[in-house]
Z-matrix of the N, CA and C atoms (Angstrom, degrees):
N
C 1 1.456
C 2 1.528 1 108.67
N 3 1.384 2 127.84 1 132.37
C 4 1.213 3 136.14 2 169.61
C 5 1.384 4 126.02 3 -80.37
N 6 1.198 5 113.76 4 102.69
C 7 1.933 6 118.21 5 161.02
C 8 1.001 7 98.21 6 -28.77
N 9 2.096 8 108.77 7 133.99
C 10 0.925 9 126.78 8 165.16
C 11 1.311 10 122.13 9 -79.34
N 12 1.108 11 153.03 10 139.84
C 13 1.806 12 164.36 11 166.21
C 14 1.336 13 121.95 12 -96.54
N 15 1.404 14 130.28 13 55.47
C 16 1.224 15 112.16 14 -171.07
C 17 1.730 16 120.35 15 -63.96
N 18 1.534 17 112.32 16 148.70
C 19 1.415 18 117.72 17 -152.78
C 20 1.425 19 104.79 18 -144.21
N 21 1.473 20 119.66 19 120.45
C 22 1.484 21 118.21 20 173.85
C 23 1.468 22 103.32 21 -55.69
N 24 1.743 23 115.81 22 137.32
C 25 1.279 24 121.78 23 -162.54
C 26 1.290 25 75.20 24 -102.07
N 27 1.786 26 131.78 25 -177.47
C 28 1.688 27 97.94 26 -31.01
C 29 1.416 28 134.49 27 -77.93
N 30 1.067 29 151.66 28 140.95
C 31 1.623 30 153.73 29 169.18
C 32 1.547 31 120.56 30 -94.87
N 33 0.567 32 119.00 31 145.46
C 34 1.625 33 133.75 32 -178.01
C 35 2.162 34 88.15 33 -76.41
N 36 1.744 35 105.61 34 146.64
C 37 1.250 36 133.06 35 166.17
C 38 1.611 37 91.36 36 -57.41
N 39 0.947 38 130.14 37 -73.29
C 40 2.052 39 120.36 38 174.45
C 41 1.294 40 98.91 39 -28.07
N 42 1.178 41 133.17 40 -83.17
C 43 1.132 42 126.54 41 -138.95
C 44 1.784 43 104.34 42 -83.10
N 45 1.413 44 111.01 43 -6.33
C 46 1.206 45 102.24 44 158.56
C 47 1.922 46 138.38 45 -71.85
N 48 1.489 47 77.22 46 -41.99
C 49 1.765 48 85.00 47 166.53
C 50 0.904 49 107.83 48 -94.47
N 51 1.171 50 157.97 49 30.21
C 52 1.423 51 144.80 50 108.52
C 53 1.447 52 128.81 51 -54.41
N 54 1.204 53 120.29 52 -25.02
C 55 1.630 54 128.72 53 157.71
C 56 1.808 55 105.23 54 -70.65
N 57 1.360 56 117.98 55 -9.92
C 58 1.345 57 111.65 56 -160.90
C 59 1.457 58 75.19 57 -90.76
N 60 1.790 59 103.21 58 -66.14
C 61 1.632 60 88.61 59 -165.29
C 62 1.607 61 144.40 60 -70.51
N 63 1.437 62 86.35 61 21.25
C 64 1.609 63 108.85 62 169.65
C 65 1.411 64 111.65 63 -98.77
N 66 1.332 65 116.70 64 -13.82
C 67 1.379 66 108.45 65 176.17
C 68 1.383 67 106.36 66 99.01
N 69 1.888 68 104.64 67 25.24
C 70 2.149 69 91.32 68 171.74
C 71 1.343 70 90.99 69 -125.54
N 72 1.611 71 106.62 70 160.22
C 73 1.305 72 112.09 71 148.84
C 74 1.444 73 126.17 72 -95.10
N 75 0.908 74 143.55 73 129.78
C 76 1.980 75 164.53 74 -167.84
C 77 1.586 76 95.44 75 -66.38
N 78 1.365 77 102.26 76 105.35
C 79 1.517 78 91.67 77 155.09
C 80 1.435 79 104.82 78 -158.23
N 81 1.416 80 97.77 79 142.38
C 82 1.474 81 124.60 80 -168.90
C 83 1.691 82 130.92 81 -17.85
N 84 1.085 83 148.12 82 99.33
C 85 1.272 84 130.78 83 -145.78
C 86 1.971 85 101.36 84 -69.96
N 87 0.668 86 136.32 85 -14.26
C 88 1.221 87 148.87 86 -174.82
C 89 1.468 88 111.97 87 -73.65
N 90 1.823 89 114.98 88 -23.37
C 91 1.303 90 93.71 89 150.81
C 92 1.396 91 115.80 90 -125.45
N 93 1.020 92 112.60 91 43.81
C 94 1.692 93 115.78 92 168.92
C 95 1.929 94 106.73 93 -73.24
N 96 1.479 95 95.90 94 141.51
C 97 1.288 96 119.07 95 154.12
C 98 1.468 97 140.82 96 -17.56
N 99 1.194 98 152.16 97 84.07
C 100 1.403 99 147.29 98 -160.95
C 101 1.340 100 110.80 99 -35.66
N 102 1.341 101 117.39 100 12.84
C 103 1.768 102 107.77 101 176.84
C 104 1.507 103 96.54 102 -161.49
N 105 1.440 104 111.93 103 41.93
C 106 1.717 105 112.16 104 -173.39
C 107 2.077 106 92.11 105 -104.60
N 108 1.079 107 95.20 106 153.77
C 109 1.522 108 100.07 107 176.44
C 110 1.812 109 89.81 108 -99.01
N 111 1.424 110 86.69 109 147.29
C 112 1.344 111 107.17 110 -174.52
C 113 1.240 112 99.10 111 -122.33
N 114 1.674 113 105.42 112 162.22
C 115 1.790 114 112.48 113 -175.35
C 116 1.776 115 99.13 114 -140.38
N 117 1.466 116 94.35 115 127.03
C 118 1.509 117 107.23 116 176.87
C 119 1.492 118 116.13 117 -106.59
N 120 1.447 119 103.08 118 166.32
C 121 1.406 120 105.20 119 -169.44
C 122 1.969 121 102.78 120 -123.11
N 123 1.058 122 126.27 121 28.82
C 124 1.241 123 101.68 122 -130.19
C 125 1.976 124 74.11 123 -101.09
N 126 1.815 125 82.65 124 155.24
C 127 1.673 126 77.80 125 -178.28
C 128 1.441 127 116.40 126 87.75
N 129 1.405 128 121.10 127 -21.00
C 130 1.414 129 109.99 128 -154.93
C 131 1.662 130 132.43 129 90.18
N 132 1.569 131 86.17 130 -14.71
C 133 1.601 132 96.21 131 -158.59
C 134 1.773 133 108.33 132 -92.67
N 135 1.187 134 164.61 133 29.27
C 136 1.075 135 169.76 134 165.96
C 137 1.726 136 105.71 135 61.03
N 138 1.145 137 142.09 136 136.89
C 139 1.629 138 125.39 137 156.79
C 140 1.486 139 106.57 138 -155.26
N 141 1.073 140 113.15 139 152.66
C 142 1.248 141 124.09 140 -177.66
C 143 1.986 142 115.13 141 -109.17
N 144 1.004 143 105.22 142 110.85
C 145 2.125 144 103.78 143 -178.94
C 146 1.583 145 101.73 144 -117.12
N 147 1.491 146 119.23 145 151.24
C 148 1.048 147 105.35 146 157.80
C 149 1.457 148 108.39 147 -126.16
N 150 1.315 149 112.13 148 121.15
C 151 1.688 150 121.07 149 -168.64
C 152 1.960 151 94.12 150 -91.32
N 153 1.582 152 77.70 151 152.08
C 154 1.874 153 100.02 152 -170.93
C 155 1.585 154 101.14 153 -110.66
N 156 1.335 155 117.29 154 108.66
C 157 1.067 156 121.99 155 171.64
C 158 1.905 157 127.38 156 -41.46
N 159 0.872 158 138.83 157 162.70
C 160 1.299 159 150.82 158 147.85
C 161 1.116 160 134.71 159 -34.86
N 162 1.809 161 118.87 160 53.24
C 163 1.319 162 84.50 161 -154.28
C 164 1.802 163 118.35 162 -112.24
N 165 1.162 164 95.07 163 44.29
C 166 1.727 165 121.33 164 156.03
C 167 0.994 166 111.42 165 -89.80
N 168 1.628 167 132.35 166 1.10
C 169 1.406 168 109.69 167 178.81
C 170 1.473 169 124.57 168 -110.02
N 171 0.934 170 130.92 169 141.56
C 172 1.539 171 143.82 170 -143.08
C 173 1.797 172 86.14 171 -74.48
N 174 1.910 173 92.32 172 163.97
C 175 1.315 174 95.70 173 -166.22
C 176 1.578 175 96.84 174 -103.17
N 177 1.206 176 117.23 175 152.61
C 178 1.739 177 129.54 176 177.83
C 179 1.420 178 109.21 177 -32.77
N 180 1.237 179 129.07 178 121.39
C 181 1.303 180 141.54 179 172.69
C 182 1.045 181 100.65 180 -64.60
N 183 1.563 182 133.34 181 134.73
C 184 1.918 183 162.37 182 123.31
C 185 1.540 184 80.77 183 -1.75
N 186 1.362 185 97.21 184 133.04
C 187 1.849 186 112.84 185 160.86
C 188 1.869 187 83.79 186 -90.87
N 189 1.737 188 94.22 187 144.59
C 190 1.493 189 86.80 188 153.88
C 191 1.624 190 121.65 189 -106.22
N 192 1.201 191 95.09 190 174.71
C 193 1.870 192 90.04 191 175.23
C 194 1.508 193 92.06 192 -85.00
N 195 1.405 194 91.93 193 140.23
C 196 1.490 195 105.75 194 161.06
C 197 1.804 196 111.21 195 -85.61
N 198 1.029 197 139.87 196 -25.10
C 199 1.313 198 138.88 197 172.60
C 200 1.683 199 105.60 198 -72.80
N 201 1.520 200 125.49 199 -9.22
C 202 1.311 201 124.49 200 151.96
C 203 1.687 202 113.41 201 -49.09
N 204 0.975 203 88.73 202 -61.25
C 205 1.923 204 129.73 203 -162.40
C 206 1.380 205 94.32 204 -36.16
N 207 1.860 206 115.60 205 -52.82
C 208 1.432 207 124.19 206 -148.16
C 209 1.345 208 92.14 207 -90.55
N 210 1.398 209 102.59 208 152.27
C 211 1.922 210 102.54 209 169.73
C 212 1.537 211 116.17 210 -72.49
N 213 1.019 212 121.70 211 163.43
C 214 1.632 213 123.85 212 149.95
C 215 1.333 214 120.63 213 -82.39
N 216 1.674 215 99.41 214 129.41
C 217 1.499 216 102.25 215 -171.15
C 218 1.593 217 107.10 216 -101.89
């Protein structure tokens, strides 16, 4: 199984298989973890941040059923 790397998109196909042949898999920084280290490209220049999620913010509200909602006829 391959370590994940999350990575501000977009990246160049190079710089993708080069995370391969390091042994990560590439995935999108947008859904990394509130305490995942992220890797930027910006510039060319490589950097490593680790952003701190939110964690005052309320958790995703229950969809309801709408066929709850309706009466039975």
């Amino acid at each position: 199984m391959l370590e994940v790397k999350y990575v501000v998109m977009p990246i160049t196909v190079e710089q993708k298989k080069e995370y391969h042949r390091q042994g990560f898999r590439v995935v999108d920084a947008r859904f990394a973890p509130a305490d995942a280290v992220i890797e930027t490209h910006a510039d060319g220049v490589e950097r490593t941040v680790t952003i701190q999620g939110d964690t005052d913010k309320p958790a995703r509200k229950a969809r309801r059923n709408k066929s709850a909602e309706q009466p039975e006829e």
